[in-house]
C-alpha positions in Angstrom: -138.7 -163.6 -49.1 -138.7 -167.4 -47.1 -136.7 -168.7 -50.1 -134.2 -166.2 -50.1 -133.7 -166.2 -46.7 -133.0 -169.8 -46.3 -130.3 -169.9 -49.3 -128.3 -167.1 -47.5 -124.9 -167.5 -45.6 -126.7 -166.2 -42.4 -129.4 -169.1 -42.4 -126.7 -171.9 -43.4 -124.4 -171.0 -40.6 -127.5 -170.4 -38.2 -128.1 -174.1 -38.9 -125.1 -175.3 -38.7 -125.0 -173.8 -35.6 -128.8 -175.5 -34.3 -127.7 -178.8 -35.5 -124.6 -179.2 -33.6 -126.1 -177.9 -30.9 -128.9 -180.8 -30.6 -126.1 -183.3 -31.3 -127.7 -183.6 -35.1 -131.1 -185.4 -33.6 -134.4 -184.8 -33.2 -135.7 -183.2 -30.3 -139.1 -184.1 -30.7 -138.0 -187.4 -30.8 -135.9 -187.6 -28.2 -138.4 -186.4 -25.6 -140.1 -189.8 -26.3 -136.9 -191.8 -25.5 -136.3 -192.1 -29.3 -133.4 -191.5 -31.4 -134.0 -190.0 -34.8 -131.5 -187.9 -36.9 -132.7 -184.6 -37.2 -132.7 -183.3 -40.8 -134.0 -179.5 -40.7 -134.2 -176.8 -38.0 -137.7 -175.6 -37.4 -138.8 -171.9 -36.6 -140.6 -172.5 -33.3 -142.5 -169.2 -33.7 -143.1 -169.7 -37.8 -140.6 -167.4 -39.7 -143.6 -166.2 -41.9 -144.7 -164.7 -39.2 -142.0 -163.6 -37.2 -139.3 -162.8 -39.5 -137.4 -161.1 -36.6 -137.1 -164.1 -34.9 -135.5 -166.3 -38.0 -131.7 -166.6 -36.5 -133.0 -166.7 -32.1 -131.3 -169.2 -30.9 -134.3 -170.1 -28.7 -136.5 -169.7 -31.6 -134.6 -172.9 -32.9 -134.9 -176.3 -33.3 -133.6 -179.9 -34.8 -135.9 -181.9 -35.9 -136.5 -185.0 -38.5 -138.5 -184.4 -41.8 -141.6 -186.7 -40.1 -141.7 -184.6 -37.2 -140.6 -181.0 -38.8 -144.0 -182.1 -41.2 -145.5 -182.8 -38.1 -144.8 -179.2 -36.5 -147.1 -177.6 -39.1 -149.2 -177.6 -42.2 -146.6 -177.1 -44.9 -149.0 -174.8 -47.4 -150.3 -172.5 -45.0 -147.6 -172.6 -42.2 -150.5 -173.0 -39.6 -149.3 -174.8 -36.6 -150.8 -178.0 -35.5 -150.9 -178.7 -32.0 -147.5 -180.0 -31.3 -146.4 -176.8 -33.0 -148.2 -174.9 -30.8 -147.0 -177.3 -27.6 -143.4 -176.2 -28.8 -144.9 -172.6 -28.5 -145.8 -173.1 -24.9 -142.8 -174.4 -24.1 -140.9 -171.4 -25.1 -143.7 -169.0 -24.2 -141.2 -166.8 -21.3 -138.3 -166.1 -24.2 -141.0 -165.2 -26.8 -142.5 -162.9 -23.7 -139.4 -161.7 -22.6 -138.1 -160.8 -26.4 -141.6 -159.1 -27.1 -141.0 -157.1 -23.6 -137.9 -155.8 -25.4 -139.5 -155.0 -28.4 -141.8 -152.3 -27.0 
């Protein structure tokens, strides 16, 4: 389903879209006074896990390859802490959209 997903029309223009957005660098970088070109957008709240939340804006972010491998373990998609710090930061939308849900 994940491969699919990111070689459809949707996901392209979503990332289009992200990139632009973030000025084509890394965010994780750039909260360290560092400027790295970001490479990949990175589901905050993995999209293996919450496929619903694959095109949220919020859900969304630019990152570099070192820091996007940095977010989470690539085989098992398990967040490491950063990941999880990116998780806390966006902890009131992901609240607010489950609020909706229900």
């Amino acid at each position: 389903m994940a491969g699919s997903f990111y070689k459809s029309t949707k996901w392209k223009r979503k990332r289009a879209v992200i990139l632009r957005r973030d000025e084509y660098m890394c965010r994780q970088s750039i909260r360290y006074g560092k400027t790295e070109p970001a490479t990949t957008v990175h589901h905050i709240y993995p999209f293996e896990f919450y496929p619903e939340l694959a095109l949220v804006e919020w859900n969304l972010i630019s990152l570099s390859d070192r820091q996007h491998n940095a977010m989470h373990d690539r085989t098992t998609h398990e967040l490491t802490e950063l990941g999880l710090a990116w998780q806390e930061r966006v902890r009131d939308k992901f609240e607010e959209w489950q609020g909706k849900e229900n």
